[in-house]
C-alpha positions in Angstrom: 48.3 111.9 33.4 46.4 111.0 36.2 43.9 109.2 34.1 46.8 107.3 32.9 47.9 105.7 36.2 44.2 105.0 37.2 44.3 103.0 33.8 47.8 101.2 34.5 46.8 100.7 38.2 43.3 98.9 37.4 45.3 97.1 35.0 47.0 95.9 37.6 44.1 95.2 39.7 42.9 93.1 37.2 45.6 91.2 36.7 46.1 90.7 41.2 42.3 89.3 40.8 43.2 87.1 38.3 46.2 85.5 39.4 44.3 85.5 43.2 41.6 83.2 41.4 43.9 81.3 40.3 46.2 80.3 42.8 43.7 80.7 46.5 46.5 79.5 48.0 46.4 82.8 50.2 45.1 81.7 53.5 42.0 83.8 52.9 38.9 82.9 51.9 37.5 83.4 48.3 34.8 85.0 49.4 36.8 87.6 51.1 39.4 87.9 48.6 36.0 88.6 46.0 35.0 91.1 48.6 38.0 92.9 49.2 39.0 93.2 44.9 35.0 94.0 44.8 35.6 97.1 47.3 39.3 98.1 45.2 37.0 98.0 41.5 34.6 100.2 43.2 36.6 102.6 44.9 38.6 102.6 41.2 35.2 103.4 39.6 34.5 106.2 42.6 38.0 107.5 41.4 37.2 107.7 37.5 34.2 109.6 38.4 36.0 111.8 40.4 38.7 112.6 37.8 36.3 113.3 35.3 34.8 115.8 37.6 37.5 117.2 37.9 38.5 117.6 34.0 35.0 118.9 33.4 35.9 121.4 36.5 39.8 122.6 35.3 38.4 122.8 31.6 35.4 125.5 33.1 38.1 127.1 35.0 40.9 127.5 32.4 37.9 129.0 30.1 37.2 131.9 32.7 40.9 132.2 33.2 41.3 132.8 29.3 38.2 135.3 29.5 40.3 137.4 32.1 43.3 137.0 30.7 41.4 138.9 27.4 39.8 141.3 29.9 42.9 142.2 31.6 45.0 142.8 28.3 42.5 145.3 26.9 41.9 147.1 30.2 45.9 147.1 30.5 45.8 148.5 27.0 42.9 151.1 27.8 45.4 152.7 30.8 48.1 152.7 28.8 46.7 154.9 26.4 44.9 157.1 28.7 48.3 157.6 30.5 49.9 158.5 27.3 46.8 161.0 26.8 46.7 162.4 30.2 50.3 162.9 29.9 50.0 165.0 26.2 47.5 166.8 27.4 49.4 168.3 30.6 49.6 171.8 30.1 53.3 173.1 30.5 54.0 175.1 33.6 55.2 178.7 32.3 56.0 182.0 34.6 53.9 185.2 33.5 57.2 186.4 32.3 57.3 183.9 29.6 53.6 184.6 29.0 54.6 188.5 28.9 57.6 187.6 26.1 54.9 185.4 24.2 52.4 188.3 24.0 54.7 190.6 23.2 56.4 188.1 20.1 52.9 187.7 18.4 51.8 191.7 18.8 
């Protein structure tokens, strides 16, 4: 998106240079009007570079973010299952009487 509107704004630029050639009926010189669209195409330029940096930056980031994501879902899995283990495995609380009636069932 953003790369969109730098596209449509030096578009525009372009077009403001043009019709700036060809009326210089501004009250400024052309020199200064070639200076000041000069600075504007730079700074656009400076700005393209920077959004590429950026793309190059968020696409680097979104990959590690996808490579946690992974990592978090099969340590999420992992817990669940040694919760569902941990709970099996608990030994059932019984009184020695129980125990006593147990004993006495398999004699």
């Amino acid at each position: 998106e953003l790369e969109n509107q730098l596209t449509i704004k030096s578009k525009i630029l372009d077009e403001l240079k043009q019709s700036l050639a060809l009326t210089g009926s501004t009250g400024q010189t052309p020199e200064a009007l070639s200076f000041g669209a000069t600075e504007l195409c730079e700074m656009v330029d400076s700005i393209v570079s920077q959004v590429a940096q950026l793309k190059t930056s968020m696409q680097s980031i979104l990959e590690q973010w996808r490579v946690y994501d992974e990592a978090y879902a099969k340590v999420s899995l992992m817990t669940t299952r040694y919760l569902y283990c941990t709970d099996q495995c608990k030994r059932s609380v019984v009184s020695l009487e129980a125990l006593e009636n147990q004993v006495k069932t398999l004699q």
